[in-house]
C-alpha beads as a LAMMPS data file, in Angstrom:
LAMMPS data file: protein, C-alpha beads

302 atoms
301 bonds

1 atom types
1 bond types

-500.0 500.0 xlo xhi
-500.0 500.0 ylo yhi
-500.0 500.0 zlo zhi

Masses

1 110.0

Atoms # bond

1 1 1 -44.720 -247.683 168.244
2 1 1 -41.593 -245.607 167.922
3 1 1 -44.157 -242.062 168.747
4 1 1 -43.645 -242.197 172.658
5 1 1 -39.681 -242.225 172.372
6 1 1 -39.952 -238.625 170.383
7 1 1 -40.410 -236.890 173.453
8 1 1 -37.603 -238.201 175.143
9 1 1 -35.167 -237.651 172.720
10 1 1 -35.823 -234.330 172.068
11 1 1 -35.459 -233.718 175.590
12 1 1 -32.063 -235.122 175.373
13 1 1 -30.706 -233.534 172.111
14 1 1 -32.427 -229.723 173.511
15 1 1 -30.276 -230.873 176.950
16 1 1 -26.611 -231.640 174.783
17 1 1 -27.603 -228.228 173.303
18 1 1 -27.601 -226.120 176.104
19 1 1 -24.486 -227.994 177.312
20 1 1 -22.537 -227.398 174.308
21 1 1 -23.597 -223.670 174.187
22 1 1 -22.304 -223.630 177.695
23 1 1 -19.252 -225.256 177.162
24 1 1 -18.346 -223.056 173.959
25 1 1 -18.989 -219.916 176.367
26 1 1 -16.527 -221.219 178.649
27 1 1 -14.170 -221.783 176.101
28 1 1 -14.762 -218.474 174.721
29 1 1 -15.473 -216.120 177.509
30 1 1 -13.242 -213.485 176.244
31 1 1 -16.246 -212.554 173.522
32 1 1 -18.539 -211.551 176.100
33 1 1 -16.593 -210.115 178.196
34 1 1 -14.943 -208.203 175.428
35 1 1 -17.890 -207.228 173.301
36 1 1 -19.061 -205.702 177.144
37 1 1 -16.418 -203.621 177.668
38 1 1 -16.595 -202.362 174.392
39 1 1 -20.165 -201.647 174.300
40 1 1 -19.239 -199.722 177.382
41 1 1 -16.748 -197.415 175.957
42 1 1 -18.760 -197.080 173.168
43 1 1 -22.439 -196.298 174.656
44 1 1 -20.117 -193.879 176.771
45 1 1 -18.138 -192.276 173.755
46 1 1 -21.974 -192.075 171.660
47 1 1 -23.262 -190.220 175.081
48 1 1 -20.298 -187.477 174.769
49 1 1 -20.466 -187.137 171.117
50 1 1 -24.066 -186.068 171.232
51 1 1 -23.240 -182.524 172.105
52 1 1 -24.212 -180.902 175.613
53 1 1 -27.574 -179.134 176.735
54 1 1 -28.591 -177.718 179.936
55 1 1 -30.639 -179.088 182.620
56 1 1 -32.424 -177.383 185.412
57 1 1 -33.282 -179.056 188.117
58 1 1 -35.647 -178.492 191.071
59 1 1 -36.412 -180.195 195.033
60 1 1 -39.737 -180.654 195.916
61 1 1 -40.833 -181.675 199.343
62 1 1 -44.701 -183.192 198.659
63 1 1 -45.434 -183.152 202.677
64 1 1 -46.922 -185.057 205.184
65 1 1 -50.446 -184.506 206.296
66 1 1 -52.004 -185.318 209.122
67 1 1 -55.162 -185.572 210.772
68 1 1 -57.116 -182.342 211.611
69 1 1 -55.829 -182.767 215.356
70 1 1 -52.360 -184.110 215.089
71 1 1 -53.207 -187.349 214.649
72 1 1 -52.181 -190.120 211.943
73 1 1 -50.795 -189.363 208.748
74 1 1 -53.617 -189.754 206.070
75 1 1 -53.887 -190.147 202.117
76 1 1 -53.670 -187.427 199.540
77 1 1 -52.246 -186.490 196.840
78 1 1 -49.095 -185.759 198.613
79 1 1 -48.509 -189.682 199.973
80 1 1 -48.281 -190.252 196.335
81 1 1 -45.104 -190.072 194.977
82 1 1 -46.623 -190.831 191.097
83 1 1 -48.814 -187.864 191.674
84 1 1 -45.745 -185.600 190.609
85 1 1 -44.699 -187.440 187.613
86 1 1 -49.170 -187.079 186.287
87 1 1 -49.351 -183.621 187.030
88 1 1 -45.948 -182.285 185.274
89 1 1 -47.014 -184.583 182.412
90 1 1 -50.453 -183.485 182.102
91 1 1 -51.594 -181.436 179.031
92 1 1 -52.910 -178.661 180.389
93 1 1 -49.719 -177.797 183.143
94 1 1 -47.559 -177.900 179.624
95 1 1 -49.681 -175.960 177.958
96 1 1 -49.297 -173.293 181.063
97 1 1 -45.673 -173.643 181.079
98 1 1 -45.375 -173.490 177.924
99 1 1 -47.479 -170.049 177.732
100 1 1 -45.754 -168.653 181.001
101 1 1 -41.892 -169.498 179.521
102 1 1 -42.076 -169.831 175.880
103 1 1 -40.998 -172.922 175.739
104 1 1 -43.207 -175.109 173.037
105 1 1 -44.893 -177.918 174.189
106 1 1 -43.602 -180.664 172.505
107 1 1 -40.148 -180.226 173.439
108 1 1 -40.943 -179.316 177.452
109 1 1 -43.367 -182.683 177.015
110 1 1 -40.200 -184.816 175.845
111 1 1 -37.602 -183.194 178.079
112 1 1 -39.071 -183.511 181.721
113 1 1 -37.760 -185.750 184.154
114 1 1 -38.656 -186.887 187.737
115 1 1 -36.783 -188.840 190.236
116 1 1 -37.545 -189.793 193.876
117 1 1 -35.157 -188.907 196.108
118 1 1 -35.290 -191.492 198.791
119 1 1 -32.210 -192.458 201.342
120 1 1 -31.018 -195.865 201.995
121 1 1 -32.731 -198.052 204.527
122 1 1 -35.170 -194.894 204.934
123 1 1 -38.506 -195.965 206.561
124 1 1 -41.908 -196.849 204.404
125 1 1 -44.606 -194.146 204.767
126 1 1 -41.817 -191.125 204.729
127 1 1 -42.327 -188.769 201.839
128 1 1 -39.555 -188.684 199.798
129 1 1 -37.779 -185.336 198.492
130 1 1 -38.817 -185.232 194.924
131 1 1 -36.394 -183.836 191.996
132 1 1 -38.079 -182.317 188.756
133 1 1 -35.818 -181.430 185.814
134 1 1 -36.146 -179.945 182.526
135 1 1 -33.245 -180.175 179.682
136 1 1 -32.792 -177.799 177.077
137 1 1 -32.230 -174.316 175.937
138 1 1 -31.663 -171.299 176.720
139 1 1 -31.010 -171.872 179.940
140 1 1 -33.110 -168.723 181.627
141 1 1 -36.784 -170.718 180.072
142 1 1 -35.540 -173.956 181.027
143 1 1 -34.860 -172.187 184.598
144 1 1 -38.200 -170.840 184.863
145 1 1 -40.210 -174.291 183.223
146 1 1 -38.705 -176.000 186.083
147 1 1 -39.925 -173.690 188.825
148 1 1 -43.338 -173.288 187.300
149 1 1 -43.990 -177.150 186.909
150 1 1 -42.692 -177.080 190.515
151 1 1 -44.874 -174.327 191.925
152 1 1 -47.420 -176.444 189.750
153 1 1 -46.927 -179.264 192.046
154 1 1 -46.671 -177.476 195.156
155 1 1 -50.200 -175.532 194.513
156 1 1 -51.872 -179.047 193.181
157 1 1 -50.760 -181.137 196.706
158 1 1 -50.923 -179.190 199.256
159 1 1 -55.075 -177.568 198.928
160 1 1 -55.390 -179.791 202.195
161 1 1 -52.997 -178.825 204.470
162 1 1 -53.153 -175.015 203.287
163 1 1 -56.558 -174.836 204.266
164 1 1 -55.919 -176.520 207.282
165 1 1 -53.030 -174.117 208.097
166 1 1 -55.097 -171.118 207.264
167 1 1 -57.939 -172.118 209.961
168 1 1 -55.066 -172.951 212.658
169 1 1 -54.137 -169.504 212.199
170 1 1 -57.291 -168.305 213.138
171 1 1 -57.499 -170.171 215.840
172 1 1 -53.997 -168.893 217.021
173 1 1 -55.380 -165.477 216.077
174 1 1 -58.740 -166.168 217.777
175 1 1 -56.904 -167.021 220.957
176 1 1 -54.796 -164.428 221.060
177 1 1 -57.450 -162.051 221.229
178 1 1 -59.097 -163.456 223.666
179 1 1 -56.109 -163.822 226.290
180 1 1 -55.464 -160.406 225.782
181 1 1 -58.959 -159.476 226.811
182 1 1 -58.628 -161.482 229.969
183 1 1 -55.194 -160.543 230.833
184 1 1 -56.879 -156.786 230.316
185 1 1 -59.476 -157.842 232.943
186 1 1 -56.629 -159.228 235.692
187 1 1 -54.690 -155.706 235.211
188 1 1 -58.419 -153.554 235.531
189 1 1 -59.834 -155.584 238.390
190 1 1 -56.116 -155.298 240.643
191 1 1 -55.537 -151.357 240.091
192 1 1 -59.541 -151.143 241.080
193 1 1 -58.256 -153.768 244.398
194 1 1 -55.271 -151.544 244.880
195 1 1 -57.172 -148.022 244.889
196 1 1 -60.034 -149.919 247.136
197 1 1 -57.485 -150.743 249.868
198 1 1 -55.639 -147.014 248.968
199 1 1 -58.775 -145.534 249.638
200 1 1 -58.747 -144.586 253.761
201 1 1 -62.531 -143.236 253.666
202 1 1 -64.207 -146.398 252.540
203 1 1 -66.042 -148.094 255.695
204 1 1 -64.197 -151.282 256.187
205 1 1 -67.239 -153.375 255.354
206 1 1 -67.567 -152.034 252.413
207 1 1 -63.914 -152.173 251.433
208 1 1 -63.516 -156.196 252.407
209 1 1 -66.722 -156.757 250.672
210 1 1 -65.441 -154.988 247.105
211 1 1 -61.767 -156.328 247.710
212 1 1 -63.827 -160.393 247.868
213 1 1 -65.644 -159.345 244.753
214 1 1 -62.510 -158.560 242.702
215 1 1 -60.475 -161.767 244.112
216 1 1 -62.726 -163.477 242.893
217 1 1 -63.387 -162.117 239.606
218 1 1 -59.107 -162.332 239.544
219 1 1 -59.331 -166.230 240.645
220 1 1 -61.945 -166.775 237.525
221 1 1 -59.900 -164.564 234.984
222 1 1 -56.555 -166.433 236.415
223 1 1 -58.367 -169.931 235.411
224 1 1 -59.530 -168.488 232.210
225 1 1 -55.940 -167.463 231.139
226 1 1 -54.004 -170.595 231.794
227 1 1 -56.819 -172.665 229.898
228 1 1 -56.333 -169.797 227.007
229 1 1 -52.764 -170.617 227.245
230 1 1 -53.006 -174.207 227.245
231 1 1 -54.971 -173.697 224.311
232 1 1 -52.847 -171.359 222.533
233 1 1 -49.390 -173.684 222.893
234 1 1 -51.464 -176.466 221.101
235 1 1 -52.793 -174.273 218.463
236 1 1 -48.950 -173.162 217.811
237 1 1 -47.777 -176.402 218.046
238 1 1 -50.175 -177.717 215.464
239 1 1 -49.460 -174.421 213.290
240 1 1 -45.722 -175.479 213.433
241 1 1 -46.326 -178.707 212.672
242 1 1 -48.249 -178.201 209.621
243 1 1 -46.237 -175.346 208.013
244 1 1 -42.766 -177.499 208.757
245 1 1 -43.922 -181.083 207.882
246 1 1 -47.284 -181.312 206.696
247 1 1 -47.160 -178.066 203.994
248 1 1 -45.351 -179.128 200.425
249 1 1 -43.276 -176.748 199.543
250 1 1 -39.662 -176.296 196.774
251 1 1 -36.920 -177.048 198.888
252 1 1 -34.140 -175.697 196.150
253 1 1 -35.066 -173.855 193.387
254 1 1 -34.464 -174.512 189.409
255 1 1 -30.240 -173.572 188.481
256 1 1 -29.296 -174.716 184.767
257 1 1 -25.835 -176.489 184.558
258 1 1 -24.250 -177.867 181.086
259 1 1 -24.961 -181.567 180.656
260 1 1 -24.810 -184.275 178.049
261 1 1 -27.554 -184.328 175.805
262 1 1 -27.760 -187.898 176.441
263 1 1 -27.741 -189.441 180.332
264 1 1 -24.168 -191.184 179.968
265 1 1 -25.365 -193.626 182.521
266 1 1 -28.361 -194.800 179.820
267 1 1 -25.630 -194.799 177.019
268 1 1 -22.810 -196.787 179.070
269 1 1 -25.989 -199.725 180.584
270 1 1 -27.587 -200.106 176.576
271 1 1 -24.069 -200.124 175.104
272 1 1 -22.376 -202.564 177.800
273 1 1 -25.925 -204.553 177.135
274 1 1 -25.617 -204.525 173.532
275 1 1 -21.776 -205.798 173.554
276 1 1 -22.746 -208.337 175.771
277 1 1 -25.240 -209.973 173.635
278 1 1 -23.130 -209.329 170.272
279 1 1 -20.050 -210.704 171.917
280 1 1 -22.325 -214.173 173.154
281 1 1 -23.390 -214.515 169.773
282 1 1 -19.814 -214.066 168.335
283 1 1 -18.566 -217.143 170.513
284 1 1 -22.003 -219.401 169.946
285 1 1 -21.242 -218.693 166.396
286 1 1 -17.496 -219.665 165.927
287 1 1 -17.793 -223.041 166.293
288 1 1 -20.168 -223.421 163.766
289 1 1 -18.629 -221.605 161.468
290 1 1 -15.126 -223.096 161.890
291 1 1 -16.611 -226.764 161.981
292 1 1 -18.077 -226.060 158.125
293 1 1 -14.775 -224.580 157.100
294 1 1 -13.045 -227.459 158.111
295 1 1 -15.961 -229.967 156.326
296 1 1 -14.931 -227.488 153.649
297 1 1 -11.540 -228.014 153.242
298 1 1 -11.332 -232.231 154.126
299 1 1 -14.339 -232.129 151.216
300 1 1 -12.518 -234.613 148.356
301 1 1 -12.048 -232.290 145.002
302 1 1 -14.435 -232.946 142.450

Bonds

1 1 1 2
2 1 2 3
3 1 3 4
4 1 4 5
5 1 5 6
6 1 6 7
7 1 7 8
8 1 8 9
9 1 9 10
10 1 10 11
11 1 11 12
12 1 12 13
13 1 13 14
14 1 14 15
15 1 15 16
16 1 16 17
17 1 17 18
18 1 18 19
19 1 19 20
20 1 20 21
21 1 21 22
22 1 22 23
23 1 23 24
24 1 24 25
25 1 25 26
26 1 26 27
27 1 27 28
28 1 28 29
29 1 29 30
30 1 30 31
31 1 31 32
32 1 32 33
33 1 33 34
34 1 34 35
35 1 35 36
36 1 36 37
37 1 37 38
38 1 38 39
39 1 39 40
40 1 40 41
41 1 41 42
42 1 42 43
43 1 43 44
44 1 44 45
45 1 45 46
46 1 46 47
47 1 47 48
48 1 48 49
49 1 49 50
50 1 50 51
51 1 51 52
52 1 52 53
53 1 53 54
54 1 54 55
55 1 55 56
56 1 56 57
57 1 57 58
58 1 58 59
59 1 59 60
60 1 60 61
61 1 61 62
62 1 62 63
63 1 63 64
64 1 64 65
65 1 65 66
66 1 66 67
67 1 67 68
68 1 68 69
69 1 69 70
70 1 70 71
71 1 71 72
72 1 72 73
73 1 73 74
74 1 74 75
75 1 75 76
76 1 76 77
77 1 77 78
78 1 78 79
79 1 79 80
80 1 80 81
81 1 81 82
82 1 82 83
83 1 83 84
84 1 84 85
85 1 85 86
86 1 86 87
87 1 87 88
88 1 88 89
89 1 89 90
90 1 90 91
91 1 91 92
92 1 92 93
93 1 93 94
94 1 94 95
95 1 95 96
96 1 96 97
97 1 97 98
98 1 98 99
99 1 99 100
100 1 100 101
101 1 101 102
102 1 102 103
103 1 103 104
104 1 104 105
105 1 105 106
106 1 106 107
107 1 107 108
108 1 108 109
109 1 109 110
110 1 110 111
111 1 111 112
112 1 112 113
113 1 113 114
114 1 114 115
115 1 115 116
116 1 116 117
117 1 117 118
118 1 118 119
119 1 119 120
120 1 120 121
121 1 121 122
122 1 122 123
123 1 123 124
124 1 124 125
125 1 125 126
126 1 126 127
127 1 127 128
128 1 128 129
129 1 129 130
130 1 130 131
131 1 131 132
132 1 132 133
133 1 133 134
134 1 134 135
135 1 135 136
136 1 136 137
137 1 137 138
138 1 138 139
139 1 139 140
140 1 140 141
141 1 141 142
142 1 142 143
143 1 143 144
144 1 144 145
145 1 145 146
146 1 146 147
147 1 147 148
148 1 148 149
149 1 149 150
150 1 150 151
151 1 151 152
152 1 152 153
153 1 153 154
154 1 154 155
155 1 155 156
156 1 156 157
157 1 157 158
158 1 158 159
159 1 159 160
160 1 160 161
161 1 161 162
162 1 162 163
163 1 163 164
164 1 164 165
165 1 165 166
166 1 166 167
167 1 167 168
168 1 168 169
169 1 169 170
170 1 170 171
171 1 171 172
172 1 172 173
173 1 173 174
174 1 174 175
175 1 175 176
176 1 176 177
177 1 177 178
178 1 178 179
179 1 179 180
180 1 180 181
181 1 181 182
182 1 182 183
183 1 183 184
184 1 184 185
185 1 185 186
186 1 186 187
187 1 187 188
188 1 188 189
189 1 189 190
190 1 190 191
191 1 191 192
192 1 192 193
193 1 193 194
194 1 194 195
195 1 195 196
196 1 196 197
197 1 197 198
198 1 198 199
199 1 199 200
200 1 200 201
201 1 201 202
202 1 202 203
203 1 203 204
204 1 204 205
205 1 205 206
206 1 206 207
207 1 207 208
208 1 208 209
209 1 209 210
210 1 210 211
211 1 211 212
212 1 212 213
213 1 213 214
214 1 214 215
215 1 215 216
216 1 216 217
217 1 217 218
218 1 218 219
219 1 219 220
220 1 220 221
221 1 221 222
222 1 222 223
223 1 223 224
224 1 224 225
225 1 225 226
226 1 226 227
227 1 227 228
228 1 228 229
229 1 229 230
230 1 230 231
231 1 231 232
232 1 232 233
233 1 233 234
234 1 234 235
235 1 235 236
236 1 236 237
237 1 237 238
238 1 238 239
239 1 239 240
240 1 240 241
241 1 241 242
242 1 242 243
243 1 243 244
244 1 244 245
245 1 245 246
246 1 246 247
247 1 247 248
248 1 248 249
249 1 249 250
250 1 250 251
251 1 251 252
252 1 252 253
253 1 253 254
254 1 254 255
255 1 255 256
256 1 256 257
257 1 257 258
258 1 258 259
259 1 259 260
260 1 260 261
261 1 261 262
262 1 262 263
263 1 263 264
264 1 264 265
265 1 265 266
266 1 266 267
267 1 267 268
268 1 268 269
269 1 269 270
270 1 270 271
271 1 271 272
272 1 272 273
273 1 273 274
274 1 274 275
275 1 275 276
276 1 276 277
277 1 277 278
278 1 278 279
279 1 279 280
280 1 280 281
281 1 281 282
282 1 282 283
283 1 283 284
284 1 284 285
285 1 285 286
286 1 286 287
287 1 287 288
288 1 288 289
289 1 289 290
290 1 290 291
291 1 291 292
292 1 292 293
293 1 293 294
294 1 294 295
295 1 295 296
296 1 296 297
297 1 297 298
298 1 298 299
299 1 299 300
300 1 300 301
301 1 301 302
């Protein structure tokens, strides 16, 4: 009959647990607080310690496409900010890198980093800026790993848009040509208008009739060109658009400076972490402990 009450009292001795674990953290908050500071210093000191190496680093800018006439943006590789982190990463881009700078693959494979970088408060659906860096030495390979696995990146995201560039240019091109022609046709058809109404021997008849016929093939051409031109500005405008915002391209490229061979910021979080935890089990623990020395010593002698 005595089963049910188990429960219960469980509950309550799990409950004057956690209370007294509180309460001796209270008492005792020095530990933690100590044991965090020093895992701090410590983590910090360890980061320092380990020697420097140097890092190159490099911008990206992925892009951002849009529709084939300027319209939404759409998905591709270069809405995908993980796409740059795969690609560096793959095999066969190390192996490349590796070939093109010397560097071996294992050691480019465990010293590349990537790192969005994204502003505060700055609007979902922007592409952010995208740093990739390489650690190690000397610092002329690490220089030119960076740039390749950037140029990498560039060459990978951007097939869209480049293609898409390359037939606005023709267009542009295209257009060009064409309001050339027409402008050639204005400038033929009113020096043959001017000589017409130069010309004193031509009956008049004659002369109104051909001076009609080249208005009006002037009035057509006129038309012609300013829906050429129309044409032309939104060709440009969409050439513009896609080389300045759509294309991906490196913003900055790869400069080696000295730096810790370990990311101090790492060090100092694990080594404040660690400290913490010690320094909470150091003050959980010293009650304990002092309770059975003092059982200990008030034990009668044998």
């Amino acid at each position: 009959m005595s089963e049910p009450h188990a429960a219960p009292e469980l509950e309550d001795e799990q409950e004057v647990d956690l209370a007294s674990a509180w309460q001796q953290l209270k008492e005792r908050w020095w530990l933690p607080v100590g044991g965090l500071a020093v895992g701090a210093v410590l983590g910090v000191a360890l980061a320092l310690s380990g020697g420097s190496v140097w890092r190159a680093e490099t911008i990206v800018y992925l892009g951002q496409p849009f529709a084939p006439l300027g319209g939404g943006q759409i998905q591709s590789l270069a809405t995908n900010p993980r796409t740059v982190g795969e690609i560096v990463r793959s095999e066969s881009v190390l192996r490349d890198v590796s070939r093109a700078t010397g560097v071996p693959v294992a050691k480019l494979r465990s010293s590349i980093s990537t790192r969005e970088l994204t502003a505060v408060g700055q609007a979902r659906g922007i592409n952010p800026l995208m740093e990739i860096a390489v650690k190690g030495s000397p610092p002329r390979k690490i220089e030119a790993a960076a740039d390749a696995l950037a140029a990498r990146v560039v060459g990978n995201v951007s097939e869209y848009v480049t293609d898409k560039t390359k037939l606005l240019e023709e267009s542009v091109a295209r257009l060009e040509v064409q309001l050339d022609e027409v402008n050639e046709r204005i400038q033929v058809a009113q020096e043959q208008q001017a000589a017409v109404l130069a010309n004193r021997s031509l009956p008049l008849d004659q002369a109104l009739l051909v001076t009609a016929n080249l208005n009006s093939v002037i009035t057509t051409a006129d038309a012609r060109r300013a829906a050429i031109q129309d044409d032309l500005f939104e060709a440009r405008q969409l050439l513009n658009l896609a080389k300045q915002v759509e294309s991906s391209r490196v913003v900055e490229d790869a400069a080696a400076v000295k730096t810790t061979a370990r990311s101090s910021r790492t060090s100092l979080l694990v080594g404040a972490l660690i400290g913490l935890l010690v320094g909470t089990i150091a003050a959980l623990a010293v009650e304990p402990i002092a309770t059975r020395r003092r059982r200990r010593a008030n034990a009668p002698s044998g």
